[in-house]
Backbone bond lengths (Angstrom), bond angles and torsions (degrees), N, CA, C in turn:
res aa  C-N    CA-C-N  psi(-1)  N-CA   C-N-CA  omega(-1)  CA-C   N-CA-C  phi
1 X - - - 1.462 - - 1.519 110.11 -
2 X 1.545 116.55 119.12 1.532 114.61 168.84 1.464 102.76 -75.92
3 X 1.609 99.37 150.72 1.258 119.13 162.65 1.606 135.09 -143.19
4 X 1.211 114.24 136.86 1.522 121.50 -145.76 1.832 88.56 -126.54
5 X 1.617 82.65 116.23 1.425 116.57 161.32 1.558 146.33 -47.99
6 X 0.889 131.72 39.17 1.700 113.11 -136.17 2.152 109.85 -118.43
7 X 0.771 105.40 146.18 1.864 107.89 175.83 1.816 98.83 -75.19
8 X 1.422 90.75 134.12 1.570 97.74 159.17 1.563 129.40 -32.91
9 X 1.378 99.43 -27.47 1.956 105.58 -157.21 1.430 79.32 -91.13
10 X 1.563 133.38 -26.27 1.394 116.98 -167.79 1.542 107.50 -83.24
11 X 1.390 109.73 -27.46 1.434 109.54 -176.08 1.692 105.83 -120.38
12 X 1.046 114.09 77.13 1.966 115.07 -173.53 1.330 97.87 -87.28
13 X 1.521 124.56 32.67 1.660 109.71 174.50 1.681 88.68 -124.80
14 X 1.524 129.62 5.41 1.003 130.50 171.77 1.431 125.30 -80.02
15 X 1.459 113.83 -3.60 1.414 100.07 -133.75 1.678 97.02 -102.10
16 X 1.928 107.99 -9.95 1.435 87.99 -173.37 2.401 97.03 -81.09
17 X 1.554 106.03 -32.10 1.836 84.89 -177.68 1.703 94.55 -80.80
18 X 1.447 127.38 60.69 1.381 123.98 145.84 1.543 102.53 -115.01
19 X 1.040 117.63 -39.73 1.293 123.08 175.39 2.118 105.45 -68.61
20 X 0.753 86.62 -27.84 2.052 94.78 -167.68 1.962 102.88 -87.81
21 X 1.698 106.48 -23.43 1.519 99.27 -171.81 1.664 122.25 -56.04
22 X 0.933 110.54 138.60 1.419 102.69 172.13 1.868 142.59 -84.82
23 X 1.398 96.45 116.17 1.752 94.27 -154.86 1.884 103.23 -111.04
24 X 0.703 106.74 -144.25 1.649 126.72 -149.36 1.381 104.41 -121.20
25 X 1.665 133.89 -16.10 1.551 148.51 -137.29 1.859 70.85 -81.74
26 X 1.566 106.92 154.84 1.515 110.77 163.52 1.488 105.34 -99.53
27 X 0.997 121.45 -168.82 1.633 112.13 -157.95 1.694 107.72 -100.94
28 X 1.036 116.16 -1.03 1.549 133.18 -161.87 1.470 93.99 -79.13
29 X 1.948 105.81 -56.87 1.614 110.76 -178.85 1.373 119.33 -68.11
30 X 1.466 137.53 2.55 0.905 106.11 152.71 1.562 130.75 -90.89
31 X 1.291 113.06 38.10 1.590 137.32 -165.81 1.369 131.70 -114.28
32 X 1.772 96.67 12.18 1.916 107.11 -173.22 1.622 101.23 -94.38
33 X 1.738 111.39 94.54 1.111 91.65 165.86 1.705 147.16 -21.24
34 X 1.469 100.72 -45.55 1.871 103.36 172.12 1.211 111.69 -57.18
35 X 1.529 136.91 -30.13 1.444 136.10 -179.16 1.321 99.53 -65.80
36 X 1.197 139.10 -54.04 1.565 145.86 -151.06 1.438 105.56 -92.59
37 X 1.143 118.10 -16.40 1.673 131.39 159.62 1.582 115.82 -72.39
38 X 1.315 117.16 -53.53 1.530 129.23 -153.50 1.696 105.71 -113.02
39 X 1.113 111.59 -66.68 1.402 124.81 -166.81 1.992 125.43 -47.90
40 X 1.079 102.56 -28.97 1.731 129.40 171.50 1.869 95.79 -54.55
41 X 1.673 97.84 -67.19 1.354 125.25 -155.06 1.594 91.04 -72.41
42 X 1.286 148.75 -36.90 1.354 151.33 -147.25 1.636 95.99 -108.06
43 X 1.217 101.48 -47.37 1.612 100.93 173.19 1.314 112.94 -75.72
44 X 1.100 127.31 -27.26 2.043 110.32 170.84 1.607 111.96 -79.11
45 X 1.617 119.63 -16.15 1.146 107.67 170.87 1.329 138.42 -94.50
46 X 1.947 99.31 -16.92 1.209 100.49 -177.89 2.255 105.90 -124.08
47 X 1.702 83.26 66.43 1.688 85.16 178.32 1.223 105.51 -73.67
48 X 1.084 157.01 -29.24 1.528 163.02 156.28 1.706 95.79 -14.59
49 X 1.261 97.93 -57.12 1.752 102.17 178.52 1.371 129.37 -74.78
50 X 1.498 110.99 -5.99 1.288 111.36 174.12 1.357 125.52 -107.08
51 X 1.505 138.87 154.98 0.969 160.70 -156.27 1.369 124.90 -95.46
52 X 1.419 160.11 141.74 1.335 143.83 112.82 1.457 123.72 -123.76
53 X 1.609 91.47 158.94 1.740 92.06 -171.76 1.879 94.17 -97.23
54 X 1.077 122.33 171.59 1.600 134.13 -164.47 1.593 106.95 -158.77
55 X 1.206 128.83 115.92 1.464 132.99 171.31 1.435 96.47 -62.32
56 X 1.331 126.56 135.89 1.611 136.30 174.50 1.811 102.59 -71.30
57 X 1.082 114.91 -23.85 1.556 113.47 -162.46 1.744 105.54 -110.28
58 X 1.398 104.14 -25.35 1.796 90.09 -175.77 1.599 90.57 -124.07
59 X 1.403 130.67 -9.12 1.580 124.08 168.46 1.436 101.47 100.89
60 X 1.422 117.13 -28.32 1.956 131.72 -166.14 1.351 97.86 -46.09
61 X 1.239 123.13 120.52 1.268 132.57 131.36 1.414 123.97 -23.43
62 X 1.561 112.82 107.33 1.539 117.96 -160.62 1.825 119.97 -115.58
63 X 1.480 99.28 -5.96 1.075 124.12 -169.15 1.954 130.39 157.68
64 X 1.185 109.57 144.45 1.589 119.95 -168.07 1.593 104.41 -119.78
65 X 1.470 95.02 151.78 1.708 112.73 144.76 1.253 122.88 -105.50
66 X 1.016 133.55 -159.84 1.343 142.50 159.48 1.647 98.93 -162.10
67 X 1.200 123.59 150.76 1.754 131.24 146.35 1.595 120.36 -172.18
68 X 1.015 115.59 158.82 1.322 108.23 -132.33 2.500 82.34 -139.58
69 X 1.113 90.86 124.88 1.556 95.24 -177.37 1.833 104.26 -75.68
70 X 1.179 124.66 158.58 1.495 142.86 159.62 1.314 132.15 -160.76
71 X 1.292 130.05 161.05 1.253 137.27 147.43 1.319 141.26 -58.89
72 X 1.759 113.32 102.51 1.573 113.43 176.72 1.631 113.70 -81.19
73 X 1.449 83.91 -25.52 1.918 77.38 -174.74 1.671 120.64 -78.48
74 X 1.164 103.84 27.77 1.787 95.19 177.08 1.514 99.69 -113.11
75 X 1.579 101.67 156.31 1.794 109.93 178.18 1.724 123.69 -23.07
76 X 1.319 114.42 125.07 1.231 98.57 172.67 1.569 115.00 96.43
77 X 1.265 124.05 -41.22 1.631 119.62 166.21 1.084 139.30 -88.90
78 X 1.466 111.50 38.25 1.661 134.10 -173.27 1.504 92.66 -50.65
79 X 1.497 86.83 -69.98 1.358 103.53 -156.88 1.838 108.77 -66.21
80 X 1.536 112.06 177.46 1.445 110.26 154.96 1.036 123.77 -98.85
81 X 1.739 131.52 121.17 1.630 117.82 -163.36 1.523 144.44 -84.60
82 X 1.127 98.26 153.51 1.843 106.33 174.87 1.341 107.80 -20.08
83 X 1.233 117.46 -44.47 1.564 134.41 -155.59 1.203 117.74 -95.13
84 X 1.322 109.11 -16.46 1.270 119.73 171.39 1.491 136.16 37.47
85 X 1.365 135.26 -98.23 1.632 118.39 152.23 1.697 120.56 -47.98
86 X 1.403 98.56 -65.49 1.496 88.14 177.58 1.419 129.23 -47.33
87 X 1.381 117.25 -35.23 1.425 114.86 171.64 1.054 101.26 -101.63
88 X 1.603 144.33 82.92 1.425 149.40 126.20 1.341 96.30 -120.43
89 X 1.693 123.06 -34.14 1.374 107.46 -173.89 1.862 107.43 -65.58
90 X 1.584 89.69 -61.22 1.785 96.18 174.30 1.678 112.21 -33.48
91 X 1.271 128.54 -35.93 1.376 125.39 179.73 1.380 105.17 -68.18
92 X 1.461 109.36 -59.14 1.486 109.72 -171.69 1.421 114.94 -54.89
93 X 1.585 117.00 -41.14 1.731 112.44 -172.69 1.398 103.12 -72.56
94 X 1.582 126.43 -19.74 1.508 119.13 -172.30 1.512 107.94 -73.57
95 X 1.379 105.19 -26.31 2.012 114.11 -172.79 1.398 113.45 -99.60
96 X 1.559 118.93 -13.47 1.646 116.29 138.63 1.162 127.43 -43.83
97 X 1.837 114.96 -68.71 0.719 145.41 -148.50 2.005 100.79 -67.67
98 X 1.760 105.71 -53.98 1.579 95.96 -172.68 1.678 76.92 -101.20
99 X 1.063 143.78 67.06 1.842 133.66 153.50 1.373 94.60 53.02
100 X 0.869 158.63 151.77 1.844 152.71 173.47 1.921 74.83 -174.14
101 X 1.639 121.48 148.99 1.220 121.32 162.79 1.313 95.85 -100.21
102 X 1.069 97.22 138.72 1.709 120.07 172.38 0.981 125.05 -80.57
103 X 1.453 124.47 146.56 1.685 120.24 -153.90 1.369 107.52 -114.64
104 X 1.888 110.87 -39.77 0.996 137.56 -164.42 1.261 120.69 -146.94
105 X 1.428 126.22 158.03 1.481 136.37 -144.61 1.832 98.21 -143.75
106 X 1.366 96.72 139.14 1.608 109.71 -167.32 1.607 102.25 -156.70
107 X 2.082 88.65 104.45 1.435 103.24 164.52 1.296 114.29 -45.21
108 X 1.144 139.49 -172.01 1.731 148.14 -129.87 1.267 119.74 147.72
109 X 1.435 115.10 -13.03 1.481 100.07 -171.14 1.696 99.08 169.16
110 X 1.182 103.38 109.53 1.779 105.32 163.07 1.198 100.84 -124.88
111 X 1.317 127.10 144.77 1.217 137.17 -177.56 1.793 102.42 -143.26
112 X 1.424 117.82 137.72 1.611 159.51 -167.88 1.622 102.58 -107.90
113 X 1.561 125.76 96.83 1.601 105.66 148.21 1.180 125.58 -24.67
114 X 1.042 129.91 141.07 1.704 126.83 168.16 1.242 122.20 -83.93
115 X 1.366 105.05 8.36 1.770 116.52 166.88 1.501 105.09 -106.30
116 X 1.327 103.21 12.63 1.694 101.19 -170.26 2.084 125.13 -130.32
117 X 1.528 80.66 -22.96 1.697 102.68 169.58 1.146 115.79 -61.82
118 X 1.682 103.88 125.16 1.760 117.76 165.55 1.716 81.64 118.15
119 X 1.193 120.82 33.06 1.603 110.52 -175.99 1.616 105.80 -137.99
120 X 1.744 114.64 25.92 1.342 100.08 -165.98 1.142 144.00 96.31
121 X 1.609 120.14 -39.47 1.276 135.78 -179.44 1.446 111.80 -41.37
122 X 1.239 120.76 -58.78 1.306 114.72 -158.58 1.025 113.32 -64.65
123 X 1.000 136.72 -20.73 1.642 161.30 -176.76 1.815 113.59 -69.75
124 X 1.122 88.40 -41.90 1.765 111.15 -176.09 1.641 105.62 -92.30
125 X 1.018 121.71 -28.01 1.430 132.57 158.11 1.264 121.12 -72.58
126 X 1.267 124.15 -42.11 1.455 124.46 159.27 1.188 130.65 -54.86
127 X 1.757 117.19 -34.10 1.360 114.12 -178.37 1.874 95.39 -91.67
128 X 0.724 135.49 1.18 1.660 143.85 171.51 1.466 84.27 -87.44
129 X 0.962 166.16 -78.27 1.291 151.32 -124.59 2.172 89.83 -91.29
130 X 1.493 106.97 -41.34 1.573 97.14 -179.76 1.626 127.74 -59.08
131 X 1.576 97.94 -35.84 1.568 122.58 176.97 1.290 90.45 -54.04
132 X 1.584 119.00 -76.23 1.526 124.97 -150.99 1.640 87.94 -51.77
133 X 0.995 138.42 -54.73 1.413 127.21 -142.03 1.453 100.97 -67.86
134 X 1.377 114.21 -48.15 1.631 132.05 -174.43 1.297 104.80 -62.15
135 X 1.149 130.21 -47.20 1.310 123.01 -156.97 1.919 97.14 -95.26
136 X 1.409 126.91 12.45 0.887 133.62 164.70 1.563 113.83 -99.26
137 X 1.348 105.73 -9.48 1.515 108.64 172.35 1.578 117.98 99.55
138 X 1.542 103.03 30.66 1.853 103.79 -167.81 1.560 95.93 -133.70
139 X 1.413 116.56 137.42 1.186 126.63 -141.73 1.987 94.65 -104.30
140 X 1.182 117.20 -3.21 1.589 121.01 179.99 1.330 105.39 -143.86
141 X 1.470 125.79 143.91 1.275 142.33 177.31 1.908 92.37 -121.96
142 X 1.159 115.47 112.76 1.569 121.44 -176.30 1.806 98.93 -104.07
143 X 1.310 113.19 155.15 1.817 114.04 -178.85 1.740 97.03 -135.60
144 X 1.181 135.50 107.80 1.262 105.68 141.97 1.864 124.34 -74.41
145 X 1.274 98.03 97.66 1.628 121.73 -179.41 1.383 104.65 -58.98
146 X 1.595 94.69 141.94 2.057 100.10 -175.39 1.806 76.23 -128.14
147 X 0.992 125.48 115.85 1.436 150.36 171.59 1.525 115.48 -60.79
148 X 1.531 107.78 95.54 1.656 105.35 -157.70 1.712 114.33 -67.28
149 X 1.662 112.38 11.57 1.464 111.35 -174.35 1.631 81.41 -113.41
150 X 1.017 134.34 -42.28 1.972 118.08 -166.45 1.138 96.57 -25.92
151 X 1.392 150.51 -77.57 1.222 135.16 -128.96 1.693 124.99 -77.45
152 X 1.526 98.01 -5.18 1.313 105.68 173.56 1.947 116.95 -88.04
153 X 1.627 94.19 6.24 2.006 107.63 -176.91 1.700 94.61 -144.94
154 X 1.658 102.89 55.21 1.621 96.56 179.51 1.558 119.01 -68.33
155 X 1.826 116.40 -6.31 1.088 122.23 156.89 1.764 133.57 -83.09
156 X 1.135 110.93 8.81 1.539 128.95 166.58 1.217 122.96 -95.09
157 X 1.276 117.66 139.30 1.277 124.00 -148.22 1.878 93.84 -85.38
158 X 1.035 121.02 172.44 1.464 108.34 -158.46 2.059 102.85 -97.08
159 X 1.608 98.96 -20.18 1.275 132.68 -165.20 1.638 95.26 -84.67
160 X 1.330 124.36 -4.35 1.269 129.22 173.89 1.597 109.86 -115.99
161 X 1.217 102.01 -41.22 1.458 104.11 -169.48 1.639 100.22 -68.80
162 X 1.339 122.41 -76.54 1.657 136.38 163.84 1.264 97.78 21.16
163 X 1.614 105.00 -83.63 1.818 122.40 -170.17 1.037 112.33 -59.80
164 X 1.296 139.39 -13.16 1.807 109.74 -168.75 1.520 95.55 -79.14
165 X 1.771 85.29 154.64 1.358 84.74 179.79 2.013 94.43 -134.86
166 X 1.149 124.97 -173.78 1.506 139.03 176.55 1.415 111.67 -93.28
167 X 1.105 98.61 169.84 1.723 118.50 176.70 1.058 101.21 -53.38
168 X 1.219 129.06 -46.97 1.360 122.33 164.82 1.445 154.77 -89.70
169 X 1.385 93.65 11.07 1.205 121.25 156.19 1.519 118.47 111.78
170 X 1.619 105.50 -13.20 1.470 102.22 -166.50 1.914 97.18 -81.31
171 X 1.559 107.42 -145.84 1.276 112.19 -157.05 2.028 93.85 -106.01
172 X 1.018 101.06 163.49 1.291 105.77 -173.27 1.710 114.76 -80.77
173 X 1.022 82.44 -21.56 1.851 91.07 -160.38 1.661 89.24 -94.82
174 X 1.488 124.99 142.51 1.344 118.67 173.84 1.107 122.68 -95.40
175 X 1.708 139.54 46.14 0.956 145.16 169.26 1.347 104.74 -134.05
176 X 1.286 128.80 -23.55 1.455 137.84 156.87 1.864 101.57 -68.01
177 X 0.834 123.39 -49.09 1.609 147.66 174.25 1.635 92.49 -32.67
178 X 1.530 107.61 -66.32 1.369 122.57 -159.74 1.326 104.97 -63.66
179 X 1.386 116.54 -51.59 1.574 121.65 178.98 1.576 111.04 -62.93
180 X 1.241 130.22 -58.19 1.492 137.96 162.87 1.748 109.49 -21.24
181 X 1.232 95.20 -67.78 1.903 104.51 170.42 1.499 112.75 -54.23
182 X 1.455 133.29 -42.63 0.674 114.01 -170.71 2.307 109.68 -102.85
183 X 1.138 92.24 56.32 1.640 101.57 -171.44 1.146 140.92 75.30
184 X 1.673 108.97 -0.96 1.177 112.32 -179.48 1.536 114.33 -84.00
185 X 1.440 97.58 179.69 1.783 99.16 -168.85 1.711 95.89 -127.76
186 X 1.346 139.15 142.94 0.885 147.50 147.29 1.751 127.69 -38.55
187 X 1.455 136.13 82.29 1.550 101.77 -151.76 1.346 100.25 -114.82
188 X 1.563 139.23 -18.18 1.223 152.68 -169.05 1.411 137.83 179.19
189 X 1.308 123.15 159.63 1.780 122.03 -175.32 1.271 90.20 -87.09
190 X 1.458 100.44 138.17 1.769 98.32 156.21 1.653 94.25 -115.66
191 X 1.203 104.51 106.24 1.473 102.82 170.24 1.275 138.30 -74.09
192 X 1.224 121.87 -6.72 1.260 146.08 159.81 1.448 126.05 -95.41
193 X 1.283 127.79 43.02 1.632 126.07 -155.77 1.177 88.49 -68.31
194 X 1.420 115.31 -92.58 1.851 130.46 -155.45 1.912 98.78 -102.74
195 X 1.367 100.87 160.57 1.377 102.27 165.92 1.115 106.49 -136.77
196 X 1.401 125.45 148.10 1.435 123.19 160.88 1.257 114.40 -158.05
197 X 1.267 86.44 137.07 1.904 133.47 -161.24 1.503 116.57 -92.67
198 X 1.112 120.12 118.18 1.542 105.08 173.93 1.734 86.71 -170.28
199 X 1.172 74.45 158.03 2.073 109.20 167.36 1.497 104.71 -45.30
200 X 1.688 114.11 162.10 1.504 104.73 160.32 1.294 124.09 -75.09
201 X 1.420 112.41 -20.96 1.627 118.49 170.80 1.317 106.05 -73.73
202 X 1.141 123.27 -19.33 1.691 110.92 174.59 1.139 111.08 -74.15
203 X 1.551 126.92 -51.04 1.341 134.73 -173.45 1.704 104.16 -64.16
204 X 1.295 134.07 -34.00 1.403 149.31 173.04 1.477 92.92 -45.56
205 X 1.588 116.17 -67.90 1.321 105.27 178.30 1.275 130.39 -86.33
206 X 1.104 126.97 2.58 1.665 132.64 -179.68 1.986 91.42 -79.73
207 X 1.302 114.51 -47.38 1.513 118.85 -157.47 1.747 103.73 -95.79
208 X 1.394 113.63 -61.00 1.143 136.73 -170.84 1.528 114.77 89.21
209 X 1.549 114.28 32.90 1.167 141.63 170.65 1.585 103.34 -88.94
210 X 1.447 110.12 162.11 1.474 124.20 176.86 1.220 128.05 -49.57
211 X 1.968 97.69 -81.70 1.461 127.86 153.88 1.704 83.91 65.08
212 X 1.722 88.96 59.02 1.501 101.09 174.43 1.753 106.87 -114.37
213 X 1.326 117.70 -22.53 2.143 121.07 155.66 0.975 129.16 -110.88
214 X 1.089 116.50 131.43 1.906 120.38 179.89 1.880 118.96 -34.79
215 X 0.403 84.41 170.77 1.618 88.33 175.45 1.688 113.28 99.34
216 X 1.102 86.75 173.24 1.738 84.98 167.64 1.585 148.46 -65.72
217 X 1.362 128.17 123.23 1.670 111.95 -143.05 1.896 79.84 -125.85
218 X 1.224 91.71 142.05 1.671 110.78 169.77 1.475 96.06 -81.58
219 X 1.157 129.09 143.46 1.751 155.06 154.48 1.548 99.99 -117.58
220 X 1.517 93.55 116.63 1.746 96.24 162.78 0.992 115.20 -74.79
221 X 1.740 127.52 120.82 1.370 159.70 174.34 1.492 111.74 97.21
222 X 1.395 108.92 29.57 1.593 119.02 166.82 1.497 98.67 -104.48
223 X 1.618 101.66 147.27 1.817 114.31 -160.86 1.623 75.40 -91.36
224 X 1.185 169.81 -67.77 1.233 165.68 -138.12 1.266 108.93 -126.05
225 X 1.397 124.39 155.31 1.554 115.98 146.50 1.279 146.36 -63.75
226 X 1.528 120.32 143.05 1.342 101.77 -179.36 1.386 135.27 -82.71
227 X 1.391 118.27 163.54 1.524 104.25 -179.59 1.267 115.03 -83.92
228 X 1.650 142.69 141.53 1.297 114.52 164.51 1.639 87.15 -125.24
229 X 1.498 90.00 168.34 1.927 98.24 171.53 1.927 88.81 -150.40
230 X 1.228 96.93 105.82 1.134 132.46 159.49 1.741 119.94 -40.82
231 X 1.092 98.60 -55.64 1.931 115.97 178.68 1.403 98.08 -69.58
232 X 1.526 148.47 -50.23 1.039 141.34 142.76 1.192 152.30 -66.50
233 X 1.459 118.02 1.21 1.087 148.75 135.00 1.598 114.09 85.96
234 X 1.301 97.54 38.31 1.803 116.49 176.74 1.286 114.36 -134.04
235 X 1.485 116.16 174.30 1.221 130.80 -174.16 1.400 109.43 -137.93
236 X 1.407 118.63 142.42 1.294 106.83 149.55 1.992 117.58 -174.22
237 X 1.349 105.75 139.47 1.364 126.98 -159.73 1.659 101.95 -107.04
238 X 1.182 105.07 113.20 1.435 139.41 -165.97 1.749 89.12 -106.71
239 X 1.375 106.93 99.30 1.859 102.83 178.15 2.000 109.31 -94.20
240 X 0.848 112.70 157.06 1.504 108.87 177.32 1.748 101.67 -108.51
241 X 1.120 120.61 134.44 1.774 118.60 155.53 1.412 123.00 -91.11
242 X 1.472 114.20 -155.83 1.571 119.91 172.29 1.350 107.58 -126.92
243 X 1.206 160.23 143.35 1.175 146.64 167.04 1.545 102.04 -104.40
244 X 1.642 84.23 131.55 1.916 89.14 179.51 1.627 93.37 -126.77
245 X 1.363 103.46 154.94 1.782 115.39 173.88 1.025 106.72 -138.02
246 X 1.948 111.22 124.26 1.210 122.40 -176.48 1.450 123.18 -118.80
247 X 1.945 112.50 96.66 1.291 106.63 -170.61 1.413 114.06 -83.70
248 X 1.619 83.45 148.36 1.545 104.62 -160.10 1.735 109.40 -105.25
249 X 1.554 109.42 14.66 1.732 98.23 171.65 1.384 114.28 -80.24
């Protein structure tokens, strides 16, 4: 199967079956308020930064990136944060929003057809998101990474899982694996990436679970469990990532 590379800004007649392709996401993630705030608005402005994969023979949309440019050098963003996805978008819409020049660039989102996963893609999308960044003139491509094995150890702490690595040294999990191979460095937990908030009837229908006693409830393809409290009659799943940084000189 050929496959053709291309930035959103090159192909802007793609962008509504990028939004329509069909992926693997469980239904919970599309539920982080900050995405549905920021991400719409960040993605129509910064298609230059985004990605898609294209079958050469049927044209199908086979797979996406997303990444989104910002500023490390202003007060306060030494570090990489607690918050991890959610606060890279909040950074990025604040340095749109007053012009701030951007220093640095932070994937957000690769996405795999689900007629197409287990074939590489993500891998080939990742180094498309490193090119674009480099050849735009920015010396780090940063990921807060959601680790496509966590959810099978939603009782492990994420600060344990992250580090293991193999006999050979790389990372255990093969999406940390993928980034490692392709130059990245392992640098921190953001234990706080995304949050999401909802009712117990929301979570009823996001899962099709009970989330009828307080305490902590497993969701298949949640990296942790969620919290519910029953007596107050909400839910909500606080996910942790990995932050990886990939220099690009």
């Amino acid at each position: 199967m050929g496959i053709t590379v291309t930035t959103l800004a090159e192909r802007p007649e793609l962008i509504d079956d990028v939004w329509n392709m069909p992926d693997s996401w469980p239904e919970f993630m599309d539920h982080d308020p900050i995405a549905w705030s920021f991400f719409g608005v960040l993605g129509a402005a910064h298609r230059d930064f985004a990605v898609v994969a294209t079958d050469d023979e049927s044209g199908e949309i086979i797979g996406h990136g997303y990444s989104f440019p910002f500023s490390r050098a202003l007060p306060g963003r030494e570090q990489y944060p607690d918050n991890g996805w959610d606060q890279v978008l909040m950074w990025a819409a604040s340095d749109l929003r007053k012009g701030v020049e951007p220093d640095s660039v932070s994937a957000v989102e690769i996405s795999v057809h689900a007629a197409h996963q287990g074939k590489g893609l993500s891998g080939i999308l990742l180094a498309a998101l490193r090119d674009n960044a480099k050849a735009k003139g920015f010396t780090e491509l940063v990921a807060p990474v959601r680790p496509n094995g966590k959810h099978l150890e939603p009782r492990t702490p994420m600060s344990e899982y992250a580090f293991r690595v193999r006999e050979d040294g790389l990372p255990a999990d093969a999406w940390l694996r993928v980034h490692v191979r392709a130059g990245g460095r392992i640098v921190r937990v953001a234990p706080a990436s995304q949050t999401f908030p909802g009712s117990l009837e929301q979570w009823r229908t996001w899962t099709g679970l009970p989330f009828d006693a307080s305490g902590p409830v497993e969701v298949p393809f949640a990296l942790l469990p969620v919290h519910c409290d029953v007596e107050h009659g909400h839910a909500v799943y606080v996910e942790p990532n990995v932050w990886v940084v990939h220099d690009l000189l």
